[in-house]
The first five atom37 places (N, CA, C, CB, O) and aatype in JSON, in Angstrom:
{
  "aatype": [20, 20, 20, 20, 20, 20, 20, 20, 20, 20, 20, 20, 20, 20, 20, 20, 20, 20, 20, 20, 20, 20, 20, 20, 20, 20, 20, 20, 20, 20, 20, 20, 20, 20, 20, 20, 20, 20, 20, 20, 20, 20, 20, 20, 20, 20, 20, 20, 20, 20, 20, 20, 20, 20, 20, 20, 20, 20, 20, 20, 20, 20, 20, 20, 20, 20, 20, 20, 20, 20, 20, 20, 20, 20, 20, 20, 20, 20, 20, 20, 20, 20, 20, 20, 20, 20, 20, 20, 20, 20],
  "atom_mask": [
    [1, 1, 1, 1, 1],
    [1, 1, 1, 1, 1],
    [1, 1, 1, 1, 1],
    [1, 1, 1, 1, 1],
    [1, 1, 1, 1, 1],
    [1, 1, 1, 1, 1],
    [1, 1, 1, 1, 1],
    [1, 1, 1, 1, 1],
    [1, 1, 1, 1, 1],
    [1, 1, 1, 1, 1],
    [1, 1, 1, 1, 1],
    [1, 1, 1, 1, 1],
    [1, 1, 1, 1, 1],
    [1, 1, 1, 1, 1],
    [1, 1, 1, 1, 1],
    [1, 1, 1, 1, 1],
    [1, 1, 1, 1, 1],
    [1, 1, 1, 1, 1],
    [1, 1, 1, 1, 1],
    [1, 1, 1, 1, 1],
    [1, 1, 1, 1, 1],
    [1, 1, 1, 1, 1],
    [1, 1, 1, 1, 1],
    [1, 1, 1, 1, 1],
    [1, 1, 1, 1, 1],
    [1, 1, 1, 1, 1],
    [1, 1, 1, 1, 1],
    [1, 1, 1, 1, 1],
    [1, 1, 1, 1, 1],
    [1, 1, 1, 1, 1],
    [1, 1, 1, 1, 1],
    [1, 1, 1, 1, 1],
    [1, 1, 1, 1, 1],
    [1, 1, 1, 1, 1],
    [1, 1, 1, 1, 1],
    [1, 1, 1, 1, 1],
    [1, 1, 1, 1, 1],
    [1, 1, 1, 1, 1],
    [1, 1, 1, 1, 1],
    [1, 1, 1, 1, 1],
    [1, 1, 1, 1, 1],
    [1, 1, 1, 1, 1],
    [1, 1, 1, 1, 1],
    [1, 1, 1, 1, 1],
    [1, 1, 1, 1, 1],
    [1, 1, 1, 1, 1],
    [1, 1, 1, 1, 1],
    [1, 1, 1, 1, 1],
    [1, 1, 1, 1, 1],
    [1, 1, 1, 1, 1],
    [1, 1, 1, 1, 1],
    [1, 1, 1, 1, 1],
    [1, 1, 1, 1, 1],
    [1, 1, 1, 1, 1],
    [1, 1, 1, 1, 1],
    [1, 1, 1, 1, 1],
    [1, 1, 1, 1, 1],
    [1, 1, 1, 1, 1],
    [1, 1, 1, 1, 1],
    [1, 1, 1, 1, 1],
    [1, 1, 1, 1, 1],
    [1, 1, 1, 1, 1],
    [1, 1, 1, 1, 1],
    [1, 1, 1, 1, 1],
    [1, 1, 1, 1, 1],
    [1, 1, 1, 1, 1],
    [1, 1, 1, 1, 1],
    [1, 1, 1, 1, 1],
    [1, 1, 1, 1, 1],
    [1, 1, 1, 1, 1],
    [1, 1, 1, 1, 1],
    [1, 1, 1, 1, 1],
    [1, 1, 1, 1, 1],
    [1, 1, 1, 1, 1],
    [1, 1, 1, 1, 1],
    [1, 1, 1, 1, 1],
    [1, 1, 1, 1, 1],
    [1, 1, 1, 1, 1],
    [1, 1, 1, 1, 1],
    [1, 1, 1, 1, 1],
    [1, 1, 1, 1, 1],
    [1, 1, 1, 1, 1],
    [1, 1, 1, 1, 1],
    [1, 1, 1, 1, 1],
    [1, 1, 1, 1, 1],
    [1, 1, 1, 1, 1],
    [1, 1, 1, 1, 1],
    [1, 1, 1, 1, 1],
    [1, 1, 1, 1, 1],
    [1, 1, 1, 1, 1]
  ],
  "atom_positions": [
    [[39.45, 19.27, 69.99], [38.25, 19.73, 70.67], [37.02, 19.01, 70.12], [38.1, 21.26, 70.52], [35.97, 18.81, 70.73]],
    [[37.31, 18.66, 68.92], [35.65, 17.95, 68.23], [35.6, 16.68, 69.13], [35.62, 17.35, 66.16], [34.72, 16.19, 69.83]],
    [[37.08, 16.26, 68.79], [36.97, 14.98, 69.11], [35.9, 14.39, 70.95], [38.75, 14.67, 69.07], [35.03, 13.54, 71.15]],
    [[36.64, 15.45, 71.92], [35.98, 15.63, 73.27], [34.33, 15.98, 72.84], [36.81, 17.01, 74.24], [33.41, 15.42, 73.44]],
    [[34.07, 16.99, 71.69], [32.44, 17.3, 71.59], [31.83, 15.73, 71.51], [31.95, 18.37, 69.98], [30.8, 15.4, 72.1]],
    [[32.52, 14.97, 70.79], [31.79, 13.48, 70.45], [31.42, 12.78, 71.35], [32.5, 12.55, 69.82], [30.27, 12.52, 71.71]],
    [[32.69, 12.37, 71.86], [32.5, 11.52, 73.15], [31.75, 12.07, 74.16], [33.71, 11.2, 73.77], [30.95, 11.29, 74.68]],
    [[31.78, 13.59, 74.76], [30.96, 14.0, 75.35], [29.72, 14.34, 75.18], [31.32, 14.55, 75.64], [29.19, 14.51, 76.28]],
    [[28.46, 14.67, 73.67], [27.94, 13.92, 73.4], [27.36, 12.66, 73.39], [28.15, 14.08, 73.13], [26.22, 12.49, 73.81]],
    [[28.13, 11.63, 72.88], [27.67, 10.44, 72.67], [27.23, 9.7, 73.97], [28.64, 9.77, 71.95], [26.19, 9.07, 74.15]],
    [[28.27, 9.94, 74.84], [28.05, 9.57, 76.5], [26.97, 10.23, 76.97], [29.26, 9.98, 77.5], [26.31, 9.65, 77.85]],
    [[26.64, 11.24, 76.62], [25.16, 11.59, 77.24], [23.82, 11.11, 76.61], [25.0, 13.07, 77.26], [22.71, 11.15, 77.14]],
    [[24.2, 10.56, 75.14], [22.94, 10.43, 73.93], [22.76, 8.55, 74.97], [23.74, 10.48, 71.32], [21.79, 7.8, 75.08]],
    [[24.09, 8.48, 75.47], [23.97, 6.72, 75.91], [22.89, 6.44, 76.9], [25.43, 6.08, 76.73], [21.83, 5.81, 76.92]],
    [[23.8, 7.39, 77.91], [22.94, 7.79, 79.31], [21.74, 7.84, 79.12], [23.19, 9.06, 79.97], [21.11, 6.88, 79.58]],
    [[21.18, 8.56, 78.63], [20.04, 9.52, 78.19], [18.95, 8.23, 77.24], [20.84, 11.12, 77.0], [17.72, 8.24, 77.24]],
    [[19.95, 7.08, 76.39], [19.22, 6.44, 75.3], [17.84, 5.7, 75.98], [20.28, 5.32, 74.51], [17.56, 5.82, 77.17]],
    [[16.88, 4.73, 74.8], [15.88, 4.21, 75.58], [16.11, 2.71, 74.54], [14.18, 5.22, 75.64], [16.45, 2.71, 73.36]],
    [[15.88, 1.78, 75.2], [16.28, 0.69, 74.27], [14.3, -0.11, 74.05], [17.88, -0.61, 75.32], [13.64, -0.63, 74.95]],
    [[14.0, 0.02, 73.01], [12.27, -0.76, 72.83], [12.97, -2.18, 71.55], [10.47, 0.93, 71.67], [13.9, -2.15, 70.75]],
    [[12.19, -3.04, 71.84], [12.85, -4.53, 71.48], [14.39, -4.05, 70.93], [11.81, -5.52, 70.06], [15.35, -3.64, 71.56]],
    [[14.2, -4.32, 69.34], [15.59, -4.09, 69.11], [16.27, -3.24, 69.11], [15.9, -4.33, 68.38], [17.48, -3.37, 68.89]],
    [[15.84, -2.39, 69.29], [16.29, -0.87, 68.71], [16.63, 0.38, 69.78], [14.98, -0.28, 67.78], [15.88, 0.67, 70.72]],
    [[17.95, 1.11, 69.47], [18.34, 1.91, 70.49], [17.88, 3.43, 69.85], [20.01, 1.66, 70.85], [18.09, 4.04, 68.8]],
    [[17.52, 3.55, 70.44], [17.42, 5.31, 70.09], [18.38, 6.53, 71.27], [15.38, 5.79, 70.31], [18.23, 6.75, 72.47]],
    [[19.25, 7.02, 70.36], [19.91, 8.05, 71.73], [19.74, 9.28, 70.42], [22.15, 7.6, 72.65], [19.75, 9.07, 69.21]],
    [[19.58, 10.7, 71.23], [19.07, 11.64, 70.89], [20.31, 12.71, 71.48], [17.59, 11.67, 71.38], [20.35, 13.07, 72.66]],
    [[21.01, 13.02, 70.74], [22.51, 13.94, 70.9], [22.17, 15.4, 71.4], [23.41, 14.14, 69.26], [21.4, 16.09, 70.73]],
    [[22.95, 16.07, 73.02], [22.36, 17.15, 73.08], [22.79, 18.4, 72.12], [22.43, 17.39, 74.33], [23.68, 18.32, 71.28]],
    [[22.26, 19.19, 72.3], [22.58, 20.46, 71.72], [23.55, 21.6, 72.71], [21.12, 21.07, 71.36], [23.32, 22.42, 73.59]],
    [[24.77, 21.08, 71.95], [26.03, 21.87, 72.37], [26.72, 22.71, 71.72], [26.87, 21.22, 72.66], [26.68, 22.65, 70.49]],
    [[27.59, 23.8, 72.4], [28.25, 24.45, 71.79], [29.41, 25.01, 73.01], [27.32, 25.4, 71.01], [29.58, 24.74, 74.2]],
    [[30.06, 25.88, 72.08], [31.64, 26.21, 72.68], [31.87, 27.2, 73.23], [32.66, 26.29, 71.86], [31.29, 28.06, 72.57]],
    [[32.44, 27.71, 74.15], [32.6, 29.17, 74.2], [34.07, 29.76, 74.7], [31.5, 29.69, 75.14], [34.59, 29.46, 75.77]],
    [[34.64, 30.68, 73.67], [35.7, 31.01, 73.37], [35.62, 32.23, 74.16], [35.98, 31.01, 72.0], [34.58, 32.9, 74.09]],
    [[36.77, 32.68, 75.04], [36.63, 33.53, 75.89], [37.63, 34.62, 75.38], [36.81, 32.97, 77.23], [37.54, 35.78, 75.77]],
    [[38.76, 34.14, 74.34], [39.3, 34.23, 73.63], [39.35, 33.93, 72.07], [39.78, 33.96, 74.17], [39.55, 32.75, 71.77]],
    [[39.18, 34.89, 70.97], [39.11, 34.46, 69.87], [40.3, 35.08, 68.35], [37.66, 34.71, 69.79], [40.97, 36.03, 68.73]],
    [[40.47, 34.85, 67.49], [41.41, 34.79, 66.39], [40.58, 35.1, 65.34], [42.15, 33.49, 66.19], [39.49, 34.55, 65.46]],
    [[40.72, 35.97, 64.06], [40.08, 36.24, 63.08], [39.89, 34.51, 62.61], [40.89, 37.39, 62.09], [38.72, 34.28, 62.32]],
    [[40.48, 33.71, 62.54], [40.33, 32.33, 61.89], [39.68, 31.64, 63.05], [41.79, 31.57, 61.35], [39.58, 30.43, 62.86]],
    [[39.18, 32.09, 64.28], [38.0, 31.22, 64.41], [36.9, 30.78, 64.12], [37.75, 31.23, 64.9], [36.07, 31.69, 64.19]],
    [[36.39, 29.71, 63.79], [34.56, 29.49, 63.31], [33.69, 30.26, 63.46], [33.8, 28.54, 63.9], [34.2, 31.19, 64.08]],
    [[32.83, 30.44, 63.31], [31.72, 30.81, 63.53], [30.74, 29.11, 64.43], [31.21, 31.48, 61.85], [29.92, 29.03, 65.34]],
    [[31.47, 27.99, 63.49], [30.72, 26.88, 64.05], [31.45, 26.06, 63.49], [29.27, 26.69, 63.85], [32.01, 26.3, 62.42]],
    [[31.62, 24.25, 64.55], [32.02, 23.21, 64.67], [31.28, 22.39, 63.98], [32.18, 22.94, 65.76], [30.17, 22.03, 64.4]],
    [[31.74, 22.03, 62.93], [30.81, 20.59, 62.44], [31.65, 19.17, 62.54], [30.32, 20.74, 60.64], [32.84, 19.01, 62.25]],
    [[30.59, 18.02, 63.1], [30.94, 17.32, 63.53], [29.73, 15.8, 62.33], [30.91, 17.81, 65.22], [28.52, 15.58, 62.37]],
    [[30.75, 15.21, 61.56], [29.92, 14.26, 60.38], [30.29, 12.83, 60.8], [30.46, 14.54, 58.58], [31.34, 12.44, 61.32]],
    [[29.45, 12.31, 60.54], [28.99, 10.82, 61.15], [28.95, 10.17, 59.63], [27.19, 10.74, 62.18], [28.43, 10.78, 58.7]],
    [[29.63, 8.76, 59.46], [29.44, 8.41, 58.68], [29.18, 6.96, 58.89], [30.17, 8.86, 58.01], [30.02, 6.14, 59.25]],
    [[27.52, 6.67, 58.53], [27.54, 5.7, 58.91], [26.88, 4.11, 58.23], [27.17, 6.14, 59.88], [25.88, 4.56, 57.7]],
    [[26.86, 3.38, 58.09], [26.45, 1.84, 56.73], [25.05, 2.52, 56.05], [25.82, -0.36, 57.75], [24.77, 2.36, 54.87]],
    [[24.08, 3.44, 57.13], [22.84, 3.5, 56.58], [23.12, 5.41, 56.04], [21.4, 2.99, 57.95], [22.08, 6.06, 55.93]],
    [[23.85, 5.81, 55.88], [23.83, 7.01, 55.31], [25.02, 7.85, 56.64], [21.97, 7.62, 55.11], [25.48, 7.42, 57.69]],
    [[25.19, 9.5, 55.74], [25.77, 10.3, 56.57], [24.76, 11.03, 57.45], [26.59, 11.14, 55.85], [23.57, 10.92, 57.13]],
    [[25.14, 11.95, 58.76], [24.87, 12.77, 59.57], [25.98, 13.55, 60.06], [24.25, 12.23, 60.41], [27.05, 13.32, 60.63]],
    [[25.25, 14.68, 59.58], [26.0, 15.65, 60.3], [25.76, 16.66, 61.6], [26.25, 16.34, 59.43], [24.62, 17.11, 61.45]],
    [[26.19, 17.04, 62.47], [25.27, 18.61, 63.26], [26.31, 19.5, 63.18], [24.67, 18.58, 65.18], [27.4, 19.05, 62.84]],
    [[26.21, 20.62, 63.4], [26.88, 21.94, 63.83], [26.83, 21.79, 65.47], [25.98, 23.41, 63.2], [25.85, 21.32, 66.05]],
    [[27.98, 22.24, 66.13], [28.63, 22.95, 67.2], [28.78, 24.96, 66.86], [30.31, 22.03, 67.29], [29.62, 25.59, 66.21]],
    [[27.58, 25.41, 67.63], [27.78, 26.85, 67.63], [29.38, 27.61, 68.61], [26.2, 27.37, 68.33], [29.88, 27.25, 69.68]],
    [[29.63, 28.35, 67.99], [30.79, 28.6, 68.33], [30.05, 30.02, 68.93], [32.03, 28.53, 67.14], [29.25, 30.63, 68.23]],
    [[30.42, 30.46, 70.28], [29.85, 31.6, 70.8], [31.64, 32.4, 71.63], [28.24, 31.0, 72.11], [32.42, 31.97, 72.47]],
    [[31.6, 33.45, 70.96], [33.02, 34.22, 71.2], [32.65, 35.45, 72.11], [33.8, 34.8, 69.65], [32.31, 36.54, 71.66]],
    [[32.76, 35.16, 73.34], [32.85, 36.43, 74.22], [32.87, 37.62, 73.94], [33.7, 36.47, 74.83], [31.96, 38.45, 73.89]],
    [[34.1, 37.72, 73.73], [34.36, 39.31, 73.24], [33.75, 39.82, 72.31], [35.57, 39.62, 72.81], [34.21, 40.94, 72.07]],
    [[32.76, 39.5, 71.53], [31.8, 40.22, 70.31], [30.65, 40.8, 71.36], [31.02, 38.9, 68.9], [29.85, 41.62, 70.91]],
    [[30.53, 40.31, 73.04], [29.26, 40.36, 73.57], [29.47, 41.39, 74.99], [28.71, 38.71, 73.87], [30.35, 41.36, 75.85]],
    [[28.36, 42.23, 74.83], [28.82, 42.64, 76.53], [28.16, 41.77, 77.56], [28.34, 44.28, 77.01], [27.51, 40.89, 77.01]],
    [[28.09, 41.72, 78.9], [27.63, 40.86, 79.81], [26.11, 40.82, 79.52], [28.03, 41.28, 81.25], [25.35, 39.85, 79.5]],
    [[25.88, 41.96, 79.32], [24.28, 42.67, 79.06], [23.59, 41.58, 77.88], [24.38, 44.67, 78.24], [22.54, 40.94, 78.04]],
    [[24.48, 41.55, 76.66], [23.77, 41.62, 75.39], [23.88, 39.32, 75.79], [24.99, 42.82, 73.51], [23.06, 38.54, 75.32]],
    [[24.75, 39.02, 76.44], [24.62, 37.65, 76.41], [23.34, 36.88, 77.02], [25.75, 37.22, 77.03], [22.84, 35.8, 76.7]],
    [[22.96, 37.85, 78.04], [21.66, 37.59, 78.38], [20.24, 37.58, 77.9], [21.6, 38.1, 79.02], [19.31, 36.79, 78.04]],
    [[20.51, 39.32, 76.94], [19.57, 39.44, 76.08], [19.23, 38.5, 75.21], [19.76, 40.3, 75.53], [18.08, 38.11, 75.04]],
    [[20.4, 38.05, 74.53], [20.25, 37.11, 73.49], [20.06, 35.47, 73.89], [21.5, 37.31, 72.64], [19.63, 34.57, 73.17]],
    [[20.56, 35.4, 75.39], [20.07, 34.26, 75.91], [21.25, 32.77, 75.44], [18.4, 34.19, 75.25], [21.09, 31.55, 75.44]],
    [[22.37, 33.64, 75.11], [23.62, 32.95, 75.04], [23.7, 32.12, 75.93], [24.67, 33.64, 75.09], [24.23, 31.17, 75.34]],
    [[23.53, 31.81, 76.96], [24.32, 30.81, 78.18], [22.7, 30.11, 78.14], [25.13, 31.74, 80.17], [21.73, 30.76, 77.75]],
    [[22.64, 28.6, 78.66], [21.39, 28.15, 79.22], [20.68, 28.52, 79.96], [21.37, 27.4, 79.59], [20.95, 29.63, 80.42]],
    [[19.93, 28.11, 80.27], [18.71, 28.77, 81.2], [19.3, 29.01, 82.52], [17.32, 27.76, 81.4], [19.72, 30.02, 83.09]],
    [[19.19, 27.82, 82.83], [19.76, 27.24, 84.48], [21.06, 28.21, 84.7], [20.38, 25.21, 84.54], [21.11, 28.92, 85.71]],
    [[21.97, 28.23, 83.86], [23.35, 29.09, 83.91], [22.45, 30.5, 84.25], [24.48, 29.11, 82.16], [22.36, 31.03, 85.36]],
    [[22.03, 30.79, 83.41], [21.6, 32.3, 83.46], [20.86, 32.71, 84.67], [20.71, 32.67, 82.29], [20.83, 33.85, 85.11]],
    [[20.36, 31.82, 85.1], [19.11, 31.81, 86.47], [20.68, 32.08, 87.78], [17.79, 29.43, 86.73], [20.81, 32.88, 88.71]],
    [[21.33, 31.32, 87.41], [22.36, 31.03, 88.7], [23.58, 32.68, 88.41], [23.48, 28.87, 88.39], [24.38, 32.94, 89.31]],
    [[23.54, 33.56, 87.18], [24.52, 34.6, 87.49], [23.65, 36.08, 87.63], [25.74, 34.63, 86.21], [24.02, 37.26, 87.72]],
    [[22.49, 35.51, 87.59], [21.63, 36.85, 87.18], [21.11, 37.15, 89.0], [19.93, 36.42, 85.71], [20.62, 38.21, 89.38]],
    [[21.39, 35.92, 89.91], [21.7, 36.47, 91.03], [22.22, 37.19, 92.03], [21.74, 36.23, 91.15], [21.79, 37.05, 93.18]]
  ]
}
């Protein structure tokens, strides 16, 4: 599953990048998982480490587990994105 967070990631940081003379800048979105189903040994969160000639990077992948939430409290807390939330709150 990390492995898909990367690439899916990275393909959007590509898409998304801006290239000024030499230099690429891509800016990784902010993702996470959601387990509709969960196991006492699931995460709490995905970390995903970059290792790279000029130093390491790391981010976290939030791990968001359904069943801790009622339909109510996912909204409250604003669990799902915006746009998602705009489109079930219809």
């Amino acid at each position: 599953m990390l492995i898909r967070f990367f690439e899916y990631d990275t393909q959007i940081a590509l898409d998304e990048g801006e290239i000024k003379g030499n230099i690429l800048t891509v800016t990784l979105p902010h993702s996470a998982v959601l387990f509709l189903r969960h196991h006492p040994s699931t995460p709490d969160t995905m970390k995903i480490r970059m290792v790279t000639p000029g130093g390491t990077a790391e981010y976290d992948i939030p791990v968001v587990k359904s069943q801790q939430y009622t339909l109510e409290e996912i909204f409250q807390k604003k669990l799902l994105p915006r746009t998602k939330q705009r489109q079930f709150q219809k």
